[in-house]
Biopython code that builds the backbone (N, CA, C, O; Angstrom):
import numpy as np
from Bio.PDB.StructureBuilder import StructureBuilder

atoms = [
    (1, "UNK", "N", (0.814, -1.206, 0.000)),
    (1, "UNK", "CA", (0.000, 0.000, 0.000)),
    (1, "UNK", "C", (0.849, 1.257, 0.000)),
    (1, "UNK", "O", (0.902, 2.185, -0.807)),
    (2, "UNK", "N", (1.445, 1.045, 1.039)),
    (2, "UNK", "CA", (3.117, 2.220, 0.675)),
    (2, "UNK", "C", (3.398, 2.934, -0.915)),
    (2, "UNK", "O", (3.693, 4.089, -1.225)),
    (3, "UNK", "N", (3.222, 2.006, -1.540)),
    (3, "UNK", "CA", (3.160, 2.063, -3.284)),
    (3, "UNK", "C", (2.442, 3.243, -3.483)),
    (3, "UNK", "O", (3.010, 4.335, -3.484)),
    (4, "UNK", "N", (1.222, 3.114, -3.653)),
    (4, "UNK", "CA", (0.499, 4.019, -4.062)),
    (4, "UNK", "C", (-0.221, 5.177, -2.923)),
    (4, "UNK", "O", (-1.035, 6.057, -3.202)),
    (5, "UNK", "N", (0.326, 4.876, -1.672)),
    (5, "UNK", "CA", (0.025, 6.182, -0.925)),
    (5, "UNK", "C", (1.150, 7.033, -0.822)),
    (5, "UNK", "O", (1.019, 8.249, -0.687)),
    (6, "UNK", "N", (2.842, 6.161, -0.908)),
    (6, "UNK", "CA", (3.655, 7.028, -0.414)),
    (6, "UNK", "C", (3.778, 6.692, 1.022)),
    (6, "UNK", "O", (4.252, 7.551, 1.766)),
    (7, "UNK", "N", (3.420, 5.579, 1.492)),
    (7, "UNK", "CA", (3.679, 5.894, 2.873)),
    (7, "UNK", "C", (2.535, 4.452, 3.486)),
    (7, "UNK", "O", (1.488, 4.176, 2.902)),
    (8, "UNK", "N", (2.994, 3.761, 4.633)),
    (8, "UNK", "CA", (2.171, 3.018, 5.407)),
    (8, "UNK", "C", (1.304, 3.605, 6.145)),
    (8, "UNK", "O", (1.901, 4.400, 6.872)),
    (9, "UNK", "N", (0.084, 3.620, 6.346)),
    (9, "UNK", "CA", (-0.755, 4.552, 7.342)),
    (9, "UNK", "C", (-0.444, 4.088, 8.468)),
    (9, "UNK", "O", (-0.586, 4.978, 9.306)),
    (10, "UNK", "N", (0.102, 2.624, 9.163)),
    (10, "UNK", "CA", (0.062, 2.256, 10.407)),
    (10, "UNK", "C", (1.561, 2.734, 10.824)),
    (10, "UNK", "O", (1.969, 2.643, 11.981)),
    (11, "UNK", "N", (2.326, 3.249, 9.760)),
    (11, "UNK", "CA", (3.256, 3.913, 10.492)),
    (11, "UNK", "C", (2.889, 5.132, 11.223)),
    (11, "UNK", "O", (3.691, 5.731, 11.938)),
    (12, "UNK", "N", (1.966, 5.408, 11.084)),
    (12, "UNK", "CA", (1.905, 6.835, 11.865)),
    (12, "UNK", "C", (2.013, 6.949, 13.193)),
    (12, "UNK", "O", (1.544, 6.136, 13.990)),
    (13, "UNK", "N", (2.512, 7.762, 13.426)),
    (13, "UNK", "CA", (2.760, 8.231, 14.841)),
    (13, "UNK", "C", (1.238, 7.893, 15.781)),
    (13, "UNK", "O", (0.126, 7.786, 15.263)),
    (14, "UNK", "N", (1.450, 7.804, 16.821)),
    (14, "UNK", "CA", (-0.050, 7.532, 17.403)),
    (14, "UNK", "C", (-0.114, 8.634, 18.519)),
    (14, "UNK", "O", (-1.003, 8.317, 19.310)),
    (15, "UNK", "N", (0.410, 9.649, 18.832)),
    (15, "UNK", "CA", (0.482, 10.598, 19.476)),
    (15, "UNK", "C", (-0.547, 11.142, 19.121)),
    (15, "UNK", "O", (-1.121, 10.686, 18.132)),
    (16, "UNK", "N", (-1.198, 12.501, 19.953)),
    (16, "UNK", "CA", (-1.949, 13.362, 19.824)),
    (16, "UNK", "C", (-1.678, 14.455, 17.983)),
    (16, "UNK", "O", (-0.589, 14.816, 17.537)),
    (17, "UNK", "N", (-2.466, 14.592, 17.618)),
    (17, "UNK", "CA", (-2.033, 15.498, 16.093)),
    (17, "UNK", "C", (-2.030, 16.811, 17.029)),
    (17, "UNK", "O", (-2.845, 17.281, 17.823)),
    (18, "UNK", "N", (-0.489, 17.268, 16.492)),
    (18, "UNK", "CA", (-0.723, 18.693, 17.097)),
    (18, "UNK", "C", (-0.051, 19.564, 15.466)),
    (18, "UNK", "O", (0.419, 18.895, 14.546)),
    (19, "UNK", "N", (-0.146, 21.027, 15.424)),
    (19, "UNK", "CA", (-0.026, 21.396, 14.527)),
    (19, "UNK", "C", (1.466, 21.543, 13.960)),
    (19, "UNK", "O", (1.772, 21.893, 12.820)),
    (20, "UNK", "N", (2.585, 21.094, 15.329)),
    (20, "UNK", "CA", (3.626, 20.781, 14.268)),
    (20, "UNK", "C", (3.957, 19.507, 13.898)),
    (20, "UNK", "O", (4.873, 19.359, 13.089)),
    (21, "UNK", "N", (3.441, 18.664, 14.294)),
    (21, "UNK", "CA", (3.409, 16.847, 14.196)),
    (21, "UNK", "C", (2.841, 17.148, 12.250)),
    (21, "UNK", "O", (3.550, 16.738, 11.332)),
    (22, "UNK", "N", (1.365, 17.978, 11.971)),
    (22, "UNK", "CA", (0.692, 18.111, 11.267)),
    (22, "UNK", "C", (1.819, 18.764, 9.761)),
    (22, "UNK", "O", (1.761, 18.400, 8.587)),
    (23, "UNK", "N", (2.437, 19.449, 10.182)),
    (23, "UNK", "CA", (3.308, 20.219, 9.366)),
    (23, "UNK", "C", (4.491, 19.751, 8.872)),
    (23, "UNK", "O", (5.094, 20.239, 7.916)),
    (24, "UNK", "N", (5.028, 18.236, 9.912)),
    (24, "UNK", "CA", (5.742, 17.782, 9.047)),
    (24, "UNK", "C", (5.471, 16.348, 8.349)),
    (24, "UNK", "O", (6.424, 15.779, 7.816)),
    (25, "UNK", "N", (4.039, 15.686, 8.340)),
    (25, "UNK", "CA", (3.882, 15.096, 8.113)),
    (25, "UNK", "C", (4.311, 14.883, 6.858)),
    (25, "UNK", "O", (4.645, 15.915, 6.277)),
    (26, "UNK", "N", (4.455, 13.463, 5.989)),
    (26, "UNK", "CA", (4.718, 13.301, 4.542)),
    (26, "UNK", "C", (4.017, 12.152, 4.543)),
    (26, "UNK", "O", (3.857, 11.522, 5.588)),
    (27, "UNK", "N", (3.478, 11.716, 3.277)),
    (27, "UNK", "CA", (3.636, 13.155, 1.771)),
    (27, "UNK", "C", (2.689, 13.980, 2.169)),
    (27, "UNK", "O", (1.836, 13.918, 3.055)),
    (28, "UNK", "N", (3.031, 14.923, 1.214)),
    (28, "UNK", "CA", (2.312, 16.312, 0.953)),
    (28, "UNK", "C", (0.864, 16.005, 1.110)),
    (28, "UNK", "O", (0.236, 16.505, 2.044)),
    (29, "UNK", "N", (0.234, 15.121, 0.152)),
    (29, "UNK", "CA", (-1.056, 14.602, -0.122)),
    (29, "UNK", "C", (-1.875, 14.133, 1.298)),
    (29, "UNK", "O", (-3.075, 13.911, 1.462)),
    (30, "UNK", "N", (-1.077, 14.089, 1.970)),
    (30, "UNK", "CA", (-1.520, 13.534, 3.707)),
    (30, "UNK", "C", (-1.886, 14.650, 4.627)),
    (30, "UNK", "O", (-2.865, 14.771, 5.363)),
    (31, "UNK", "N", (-0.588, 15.652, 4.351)),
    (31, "UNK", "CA", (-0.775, 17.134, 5.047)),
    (31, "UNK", "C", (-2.466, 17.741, 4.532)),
    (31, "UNK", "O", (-3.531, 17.589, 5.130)),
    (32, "UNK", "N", (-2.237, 18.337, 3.432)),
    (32, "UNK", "CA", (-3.492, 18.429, 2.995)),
    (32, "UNK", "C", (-4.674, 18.032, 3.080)),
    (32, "UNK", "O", (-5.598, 18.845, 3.054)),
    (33, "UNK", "N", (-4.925, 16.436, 3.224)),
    (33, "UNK", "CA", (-5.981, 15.681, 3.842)),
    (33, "UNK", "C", (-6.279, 16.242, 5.206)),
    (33, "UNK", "O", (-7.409, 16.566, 5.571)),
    (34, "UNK", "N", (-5.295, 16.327, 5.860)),
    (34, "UNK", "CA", (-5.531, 16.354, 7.530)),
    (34, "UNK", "C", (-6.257, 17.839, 7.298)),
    (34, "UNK", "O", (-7.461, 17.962, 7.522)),
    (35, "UNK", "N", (-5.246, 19.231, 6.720)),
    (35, "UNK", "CA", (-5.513, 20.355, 6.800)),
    (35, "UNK", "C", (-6.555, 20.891, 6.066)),
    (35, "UNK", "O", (-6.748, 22.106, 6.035)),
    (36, "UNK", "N", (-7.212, 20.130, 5.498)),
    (36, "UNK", "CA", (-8.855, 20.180, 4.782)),
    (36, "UNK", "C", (-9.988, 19.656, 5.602)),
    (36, "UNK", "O", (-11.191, 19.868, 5.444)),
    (37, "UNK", "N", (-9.384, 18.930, 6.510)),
    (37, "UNK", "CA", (-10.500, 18.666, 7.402)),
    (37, "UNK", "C", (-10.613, 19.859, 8.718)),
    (37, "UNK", "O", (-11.608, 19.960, 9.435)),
    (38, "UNK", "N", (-9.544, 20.591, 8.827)),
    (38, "UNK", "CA", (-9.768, 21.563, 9.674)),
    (38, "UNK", "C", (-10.979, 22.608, 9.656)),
    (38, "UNK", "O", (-11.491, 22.889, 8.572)),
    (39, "UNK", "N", (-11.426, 23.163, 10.791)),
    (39, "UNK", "CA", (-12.373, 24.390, 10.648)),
    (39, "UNK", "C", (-13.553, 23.468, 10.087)),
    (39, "UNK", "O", (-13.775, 22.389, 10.637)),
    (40, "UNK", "N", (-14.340, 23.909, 8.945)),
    (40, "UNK", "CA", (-15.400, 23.271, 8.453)),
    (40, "UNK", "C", (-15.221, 21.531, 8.295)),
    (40, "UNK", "O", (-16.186, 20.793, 8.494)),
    (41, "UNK", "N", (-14.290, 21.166, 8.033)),
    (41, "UNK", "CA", (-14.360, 19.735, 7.776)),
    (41, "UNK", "C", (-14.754, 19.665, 6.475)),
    (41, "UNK", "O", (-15.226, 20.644, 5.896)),
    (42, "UNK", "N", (-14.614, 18.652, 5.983)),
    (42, "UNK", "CA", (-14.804, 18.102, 4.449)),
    (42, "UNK", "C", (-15.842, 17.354, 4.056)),
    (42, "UNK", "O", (-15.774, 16.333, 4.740)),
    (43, "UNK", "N", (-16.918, 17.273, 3.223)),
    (43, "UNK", "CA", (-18.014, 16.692, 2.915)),
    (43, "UNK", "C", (-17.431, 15.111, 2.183)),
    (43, "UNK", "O", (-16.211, 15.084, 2.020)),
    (44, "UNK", "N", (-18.022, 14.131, 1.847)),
    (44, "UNK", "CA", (-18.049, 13.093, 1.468)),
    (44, "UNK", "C", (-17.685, 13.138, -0.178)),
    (44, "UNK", "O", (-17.122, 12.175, -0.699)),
    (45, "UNK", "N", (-17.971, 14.072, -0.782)),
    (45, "UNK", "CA", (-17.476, 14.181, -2.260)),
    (45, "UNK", "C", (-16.270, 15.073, -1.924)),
    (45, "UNK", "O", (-15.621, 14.798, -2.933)),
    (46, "UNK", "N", (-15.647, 15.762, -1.391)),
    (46, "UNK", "CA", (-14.976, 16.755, -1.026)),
    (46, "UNK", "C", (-13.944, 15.303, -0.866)),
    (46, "UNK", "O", (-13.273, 15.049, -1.867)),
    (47, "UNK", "N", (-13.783, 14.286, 0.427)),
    (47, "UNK", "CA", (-13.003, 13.599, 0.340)),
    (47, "UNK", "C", (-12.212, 12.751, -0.708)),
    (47, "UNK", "O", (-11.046, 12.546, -1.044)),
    (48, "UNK", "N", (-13.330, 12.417, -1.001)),
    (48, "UNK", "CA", (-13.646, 11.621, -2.763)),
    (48, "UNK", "C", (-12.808, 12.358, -3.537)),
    (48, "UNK", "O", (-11.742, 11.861, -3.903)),
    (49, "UNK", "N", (-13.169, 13.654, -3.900)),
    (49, "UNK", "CA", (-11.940, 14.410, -4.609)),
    (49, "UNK", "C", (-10.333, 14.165, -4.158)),
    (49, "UNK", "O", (-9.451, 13.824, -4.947)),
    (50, "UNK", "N", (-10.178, 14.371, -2.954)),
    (50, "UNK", "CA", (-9.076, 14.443, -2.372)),
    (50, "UNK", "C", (-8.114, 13.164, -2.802)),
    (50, "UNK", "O", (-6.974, 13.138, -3.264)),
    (51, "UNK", "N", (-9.174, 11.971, -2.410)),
    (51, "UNK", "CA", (-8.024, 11.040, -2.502)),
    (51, "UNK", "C", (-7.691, 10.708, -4.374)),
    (51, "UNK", "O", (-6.751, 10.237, -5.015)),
    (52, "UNK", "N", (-9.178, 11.317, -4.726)),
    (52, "UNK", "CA", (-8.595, 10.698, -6.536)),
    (52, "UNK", "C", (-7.614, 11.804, -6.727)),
    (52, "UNK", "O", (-6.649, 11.459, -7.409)),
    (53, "UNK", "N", (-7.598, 12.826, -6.383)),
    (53, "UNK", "CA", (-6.555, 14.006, -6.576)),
    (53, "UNK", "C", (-5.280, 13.450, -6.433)),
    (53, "UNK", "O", (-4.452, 13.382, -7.341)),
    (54, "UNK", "N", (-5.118, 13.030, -5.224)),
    (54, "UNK", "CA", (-3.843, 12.589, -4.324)),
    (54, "UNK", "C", (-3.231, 11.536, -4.899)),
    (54, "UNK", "O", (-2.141, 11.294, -5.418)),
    (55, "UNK", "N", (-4.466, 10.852, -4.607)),
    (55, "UNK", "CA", (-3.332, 9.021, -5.156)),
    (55, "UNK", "C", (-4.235, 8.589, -5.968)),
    (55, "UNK", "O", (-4.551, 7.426, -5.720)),
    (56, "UNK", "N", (-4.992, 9.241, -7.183)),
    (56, "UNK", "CA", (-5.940, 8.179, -7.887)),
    (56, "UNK", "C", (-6.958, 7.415, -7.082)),
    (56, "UNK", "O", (-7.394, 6.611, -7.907)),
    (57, "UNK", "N", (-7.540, 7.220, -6.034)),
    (57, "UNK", "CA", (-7.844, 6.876, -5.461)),
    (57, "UNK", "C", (-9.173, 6.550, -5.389)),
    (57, "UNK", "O", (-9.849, 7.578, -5.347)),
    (58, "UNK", "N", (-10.094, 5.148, -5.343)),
    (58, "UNK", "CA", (-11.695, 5.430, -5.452)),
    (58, "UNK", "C", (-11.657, 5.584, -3.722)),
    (58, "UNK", "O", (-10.738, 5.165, -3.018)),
    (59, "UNK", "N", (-13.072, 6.397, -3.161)),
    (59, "UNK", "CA", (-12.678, 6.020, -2.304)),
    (59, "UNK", "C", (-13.092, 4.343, -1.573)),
    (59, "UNK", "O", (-12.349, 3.991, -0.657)),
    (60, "UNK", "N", (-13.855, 3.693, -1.844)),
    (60, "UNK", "CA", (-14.097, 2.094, -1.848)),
    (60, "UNK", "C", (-12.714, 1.203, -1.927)),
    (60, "UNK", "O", (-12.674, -0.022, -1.804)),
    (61, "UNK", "N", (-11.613, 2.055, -2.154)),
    (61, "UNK", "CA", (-10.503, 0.982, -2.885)),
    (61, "UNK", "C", (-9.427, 0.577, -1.000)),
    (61, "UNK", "O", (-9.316, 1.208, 0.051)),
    (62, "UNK", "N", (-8.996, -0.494, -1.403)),
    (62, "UNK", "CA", (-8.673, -1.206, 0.224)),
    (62, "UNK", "C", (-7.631, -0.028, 0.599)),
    (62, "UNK", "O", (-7.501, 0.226, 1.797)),
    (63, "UNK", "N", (-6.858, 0.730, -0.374)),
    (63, "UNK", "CA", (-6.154, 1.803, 0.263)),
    (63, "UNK", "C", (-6.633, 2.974, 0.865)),
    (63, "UNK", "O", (-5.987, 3.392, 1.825)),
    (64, "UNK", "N", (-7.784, 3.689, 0.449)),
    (64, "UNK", "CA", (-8.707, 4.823, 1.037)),
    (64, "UNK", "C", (-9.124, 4.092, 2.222)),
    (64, "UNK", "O", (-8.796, 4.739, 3.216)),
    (65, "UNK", "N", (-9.713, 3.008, 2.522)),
    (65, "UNK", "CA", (-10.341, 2.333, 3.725)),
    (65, "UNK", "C", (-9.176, 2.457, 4.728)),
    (65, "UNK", "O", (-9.444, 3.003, 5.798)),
    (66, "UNK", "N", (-7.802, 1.982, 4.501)),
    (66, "UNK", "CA", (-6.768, 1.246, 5.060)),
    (66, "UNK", "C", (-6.168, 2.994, 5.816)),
    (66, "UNK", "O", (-5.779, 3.063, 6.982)),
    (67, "UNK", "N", (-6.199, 3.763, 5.232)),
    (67, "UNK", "CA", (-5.861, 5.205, 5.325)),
    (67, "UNK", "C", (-6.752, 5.861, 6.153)),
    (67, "UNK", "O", (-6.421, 6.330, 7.242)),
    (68, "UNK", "N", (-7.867, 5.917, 5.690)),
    (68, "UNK", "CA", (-9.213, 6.421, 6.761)),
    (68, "UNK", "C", (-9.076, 5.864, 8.264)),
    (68, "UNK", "O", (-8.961, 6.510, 9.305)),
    (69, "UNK", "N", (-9.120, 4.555, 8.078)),
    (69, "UNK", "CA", (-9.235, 3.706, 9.544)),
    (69, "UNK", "C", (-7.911, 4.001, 10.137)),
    (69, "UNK", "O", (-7.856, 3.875, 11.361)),
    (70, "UNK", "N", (-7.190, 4.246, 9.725)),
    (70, "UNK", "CA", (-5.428, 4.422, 10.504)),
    (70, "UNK", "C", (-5.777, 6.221, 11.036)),
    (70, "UNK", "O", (-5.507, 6.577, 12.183)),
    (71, "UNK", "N", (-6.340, 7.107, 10.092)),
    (71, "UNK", "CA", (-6.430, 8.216, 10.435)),
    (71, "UNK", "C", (-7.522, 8.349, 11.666)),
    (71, "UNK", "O", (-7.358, 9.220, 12.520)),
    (72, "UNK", "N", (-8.786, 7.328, 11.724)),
    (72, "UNK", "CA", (-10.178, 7.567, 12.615)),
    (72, "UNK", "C", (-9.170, 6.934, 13.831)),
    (72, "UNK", "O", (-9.137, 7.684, 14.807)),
    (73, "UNK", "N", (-8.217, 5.522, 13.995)),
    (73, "UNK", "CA", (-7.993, 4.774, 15.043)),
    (73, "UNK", "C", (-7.129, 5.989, 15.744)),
    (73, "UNK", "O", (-6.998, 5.790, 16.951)),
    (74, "UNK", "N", (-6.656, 6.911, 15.388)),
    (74, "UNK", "CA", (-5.567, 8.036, 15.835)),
    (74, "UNK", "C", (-6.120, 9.013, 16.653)),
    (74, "UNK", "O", (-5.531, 9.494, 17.621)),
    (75, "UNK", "N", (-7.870, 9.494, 16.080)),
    (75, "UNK", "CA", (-8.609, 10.270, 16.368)),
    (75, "UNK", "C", (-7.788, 11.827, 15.698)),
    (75, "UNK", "O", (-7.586, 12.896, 16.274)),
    (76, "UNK", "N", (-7.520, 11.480, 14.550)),
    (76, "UNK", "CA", (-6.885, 12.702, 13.566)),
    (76, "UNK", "C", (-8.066, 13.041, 12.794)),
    (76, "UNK", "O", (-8.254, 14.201, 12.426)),
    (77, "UNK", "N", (-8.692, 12.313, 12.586)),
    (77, "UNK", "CA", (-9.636, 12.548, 11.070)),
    (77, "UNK", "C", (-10.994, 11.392, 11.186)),
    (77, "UNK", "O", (-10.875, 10.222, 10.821)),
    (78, "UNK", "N", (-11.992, 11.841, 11.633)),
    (78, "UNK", "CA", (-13.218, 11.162, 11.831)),
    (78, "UNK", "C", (-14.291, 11.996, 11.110)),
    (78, "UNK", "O", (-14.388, 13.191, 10.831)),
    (79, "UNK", "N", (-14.986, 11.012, 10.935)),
    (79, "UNK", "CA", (-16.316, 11.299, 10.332)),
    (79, "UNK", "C", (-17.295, 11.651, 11.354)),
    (79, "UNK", "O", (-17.556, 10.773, 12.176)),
    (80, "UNK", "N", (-18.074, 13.143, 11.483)),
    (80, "UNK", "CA", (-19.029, 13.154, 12.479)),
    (80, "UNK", "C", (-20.400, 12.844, 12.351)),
    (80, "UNK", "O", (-20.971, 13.241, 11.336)),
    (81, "UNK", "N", (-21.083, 12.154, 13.270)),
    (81, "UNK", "CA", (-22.268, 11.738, 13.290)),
    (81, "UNK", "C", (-23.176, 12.453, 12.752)),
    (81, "UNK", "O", (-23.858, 11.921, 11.876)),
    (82, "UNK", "N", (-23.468, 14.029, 13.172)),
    (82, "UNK", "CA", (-23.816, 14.755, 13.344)),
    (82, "UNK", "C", (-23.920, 15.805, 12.203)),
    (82, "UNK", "O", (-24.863, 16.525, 11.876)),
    (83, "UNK", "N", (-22.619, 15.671, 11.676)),
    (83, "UNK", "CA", (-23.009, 16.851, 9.991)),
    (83, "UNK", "C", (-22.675, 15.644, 8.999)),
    (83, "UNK", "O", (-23.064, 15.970, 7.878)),
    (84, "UNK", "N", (-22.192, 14.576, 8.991)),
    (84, "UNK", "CA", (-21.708, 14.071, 8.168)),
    (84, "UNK", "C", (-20.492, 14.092, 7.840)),
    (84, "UNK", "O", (-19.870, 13.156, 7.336)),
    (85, "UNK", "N", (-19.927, 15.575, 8.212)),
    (85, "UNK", "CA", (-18.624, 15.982, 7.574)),
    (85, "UNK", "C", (-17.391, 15.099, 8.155)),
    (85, "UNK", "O", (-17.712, 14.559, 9.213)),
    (86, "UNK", "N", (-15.837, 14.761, 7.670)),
    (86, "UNK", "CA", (-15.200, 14.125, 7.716)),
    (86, "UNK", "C", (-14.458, 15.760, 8.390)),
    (86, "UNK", "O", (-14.610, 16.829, 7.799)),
    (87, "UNK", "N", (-13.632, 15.605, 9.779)),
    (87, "UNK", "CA", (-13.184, 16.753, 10.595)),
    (87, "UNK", "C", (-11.814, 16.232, 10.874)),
    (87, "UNK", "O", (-11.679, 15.009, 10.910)),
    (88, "UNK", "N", (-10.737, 17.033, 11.084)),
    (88, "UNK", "CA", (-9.343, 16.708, 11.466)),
    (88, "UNK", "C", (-9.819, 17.679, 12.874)),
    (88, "UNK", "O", (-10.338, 18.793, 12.932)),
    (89, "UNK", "N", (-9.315, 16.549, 14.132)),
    (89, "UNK", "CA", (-8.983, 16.676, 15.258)),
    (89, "UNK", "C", (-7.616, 16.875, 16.213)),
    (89, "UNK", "O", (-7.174, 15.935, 16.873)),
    (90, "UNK", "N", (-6.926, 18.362, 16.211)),
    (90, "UNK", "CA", (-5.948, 18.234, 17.240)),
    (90, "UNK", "C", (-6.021, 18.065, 18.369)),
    (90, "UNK", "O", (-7.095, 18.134, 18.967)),
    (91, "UNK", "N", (-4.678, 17.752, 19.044)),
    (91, "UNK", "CA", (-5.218, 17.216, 19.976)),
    (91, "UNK", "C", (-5.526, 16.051, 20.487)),
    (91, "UNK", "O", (-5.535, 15.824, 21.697)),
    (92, "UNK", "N", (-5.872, 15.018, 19.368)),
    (92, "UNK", "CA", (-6.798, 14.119, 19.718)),
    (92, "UNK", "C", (-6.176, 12.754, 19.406)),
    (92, "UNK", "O", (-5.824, 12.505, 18.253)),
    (93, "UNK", "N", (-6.033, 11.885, 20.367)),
    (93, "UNK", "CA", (-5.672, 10.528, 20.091)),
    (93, "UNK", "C", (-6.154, 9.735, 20.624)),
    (93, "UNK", "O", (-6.385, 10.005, 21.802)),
    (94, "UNK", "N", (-6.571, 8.394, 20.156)),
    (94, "UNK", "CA", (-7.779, 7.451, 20.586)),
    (94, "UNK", "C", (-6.728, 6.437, 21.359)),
    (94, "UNK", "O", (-6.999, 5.620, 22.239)),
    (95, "UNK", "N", (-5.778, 6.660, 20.918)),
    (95, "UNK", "CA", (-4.588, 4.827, 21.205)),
    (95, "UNK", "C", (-3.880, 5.709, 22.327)),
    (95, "UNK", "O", (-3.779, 6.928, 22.474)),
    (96, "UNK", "N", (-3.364, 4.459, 23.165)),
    (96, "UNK", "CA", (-2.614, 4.966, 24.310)),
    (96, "UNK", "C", (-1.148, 5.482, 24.174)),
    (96, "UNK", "O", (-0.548, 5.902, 25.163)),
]
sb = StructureBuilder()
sb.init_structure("model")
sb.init_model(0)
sb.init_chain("A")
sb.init_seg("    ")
for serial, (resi, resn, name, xyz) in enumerate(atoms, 1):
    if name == "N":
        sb.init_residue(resn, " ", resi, " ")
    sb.init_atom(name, np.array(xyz, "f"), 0.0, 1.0, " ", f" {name:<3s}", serial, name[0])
structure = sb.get_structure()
């Protein structure tokens, strides 16, 4: 998966996302994800764009899933109940 994201999602750090953790993240295409979910958060086609932008990406494909769930298990990037919208959370880490 590394292949076509650029990167393992379960490598990620499991720390809290804070905004310089956020700034040096890589690749680029990751920063952006996170920093589009800030403030308003990102709608469901809004994501959709993102990842076909980024990595070609459907989002159904085992790499968007594999990426999402590494980003929700972090508590970086969840989907809210409540607007729908997909939100980047500083601050926030689900794992110990």
């Amino acid at each position: 998966m590394a292949s076509v994201l650029g990167f393992e999602p379960t490598s990620l750090p499991t720390s809290p996302l804070t905004m310089t953790l956020l700034v040096r993240l890589e690749p680029d295409g990751l920063r952006k994800l996170l920093k589009n979910g800030l403030r308003r958060g990102m709608s469901d086609v809004q994501l959709q764009a993102h990842l076909m932008e980024c990595w070609n990406l459907r989002p159904d494909a085992p790499e968007s899933t594999h990426l999402l769930n590494a980003l929700d298990e972090r508590g970086w990037l969840t989907r809210s109940a409540d607007t729908g919208l997909w939100k980047t959370r500083l601050g926030s880490s689900t794992t110990p």
